[in-house]
N, C-alpha and C positions, 0 to 999 in steps of 0.2 A: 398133388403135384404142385410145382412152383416154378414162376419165372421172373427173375429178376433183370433189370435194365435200368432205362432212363425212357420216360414219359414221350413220345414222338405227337401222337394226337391224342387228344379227348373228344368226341365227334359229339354234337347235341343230341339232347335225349329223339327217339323215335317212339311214335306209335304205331304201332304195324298194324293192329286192330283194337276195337273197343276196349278190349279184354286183356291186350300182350301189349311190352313195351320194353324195349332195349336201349342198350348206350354201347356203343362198340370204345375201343382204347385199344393203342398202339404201344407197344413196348417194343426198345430197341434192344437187345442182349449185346454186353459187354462184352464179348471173345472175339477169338482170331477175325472170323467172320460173321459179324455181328448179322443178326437175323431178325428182322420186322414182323414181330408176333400180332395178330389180331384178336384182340380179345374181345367176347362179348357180357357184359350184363345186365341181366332182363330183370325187370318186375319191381322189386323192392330196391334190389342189388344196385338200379341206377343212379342211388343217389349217395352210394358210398365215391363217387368217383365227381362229385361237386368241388373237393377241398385240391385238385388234383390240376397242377399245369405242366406245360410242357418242356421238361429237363430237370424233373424230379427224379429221384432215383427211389425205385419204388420192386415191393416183390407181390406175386399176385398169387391167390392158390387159385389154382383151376381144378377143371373136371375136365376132360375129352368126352365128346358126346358124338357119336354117329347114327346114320335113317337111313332107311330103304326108303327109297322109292319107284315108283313101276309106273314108267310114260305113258300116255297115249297108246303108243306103237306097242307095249306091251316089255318092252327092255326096263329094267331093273337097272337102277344108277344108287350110288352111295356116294354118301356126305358126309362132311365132317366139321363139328365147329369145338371150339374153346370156349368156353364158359367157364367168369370169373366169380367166385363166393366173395371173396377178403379181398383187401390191396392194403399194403401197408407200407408207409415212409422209411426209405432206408436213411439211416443220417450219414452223412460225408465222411467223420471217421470211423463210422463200423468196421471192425478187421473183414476183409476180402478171404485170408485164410486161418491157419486153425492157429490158436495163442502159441507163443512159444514151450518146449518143454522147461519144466523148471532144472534150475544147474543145481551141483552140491553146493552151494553157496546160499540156496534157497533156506535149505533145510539145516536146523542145528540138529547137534549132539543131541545124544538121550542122556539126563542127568539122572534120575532115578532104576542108575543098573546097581541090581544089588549082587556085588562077589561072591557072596558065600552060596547064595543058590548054586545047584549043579545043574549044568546047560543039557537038556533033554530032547535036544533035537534031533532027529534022526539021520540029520546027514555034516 
């Protein structure tokens, strides 16, 4: 999966333990109602997000990741987080939608029809 925006935070790297270590990053999405994604990356991941300021426009692959977990009191809660692999620089004029179709103006004539052959198409 992907999510593309423009850069809102890059937050300093964390150590959460000896062992784990994350970087969370903010992506705002471009649409109607643009939406403030939280994204995380742990471990090696957190130094792909060094080159990275704030109003970059950038696309991220992610993974969805969800846990169980079972409190104290014995109830079960569910979590969900965003973890990012890649982030890649979008540049200013990447097309937003799909190229145009080409017109008959695109395309020339076929000059290598030969007449005498007999046309064997079936419709």
């Amino acid at each position: 999966m992907e999510v593309t925006g423009k850069v809102k935070v890059v937050n300093p790297e964390q150590q959460v333990s000896a062992s784990f270590k994350k970087r969370e990053l903010v992506v705002t999405t471009e649409e109607q109602y643009p939406q403030h994604i939280l994204i995380e990356f742990t471990q090696d991941k957190c130094d792909l997000l060094s080159s990275y300021k704030q109003g970059d426009a950038v696309k991220v692959s992610i993974n969805l990741r969800g846990r169980e977990w079972v409190n104290p009191q014995g109830e079960t809660r569910y979590f969900n987080s965003i973890q990012g692999w890649r982030i890649e620089r979008m540049s200013a004029d990447a097309p937003t939608q799909a190229p145009p179709m080409p017109t008959a103006e695109t395309f020339a004539p076929a000059t290598n029809v030969n007449e005498d052959e007999p046309d064997d198409l079936p419709f």
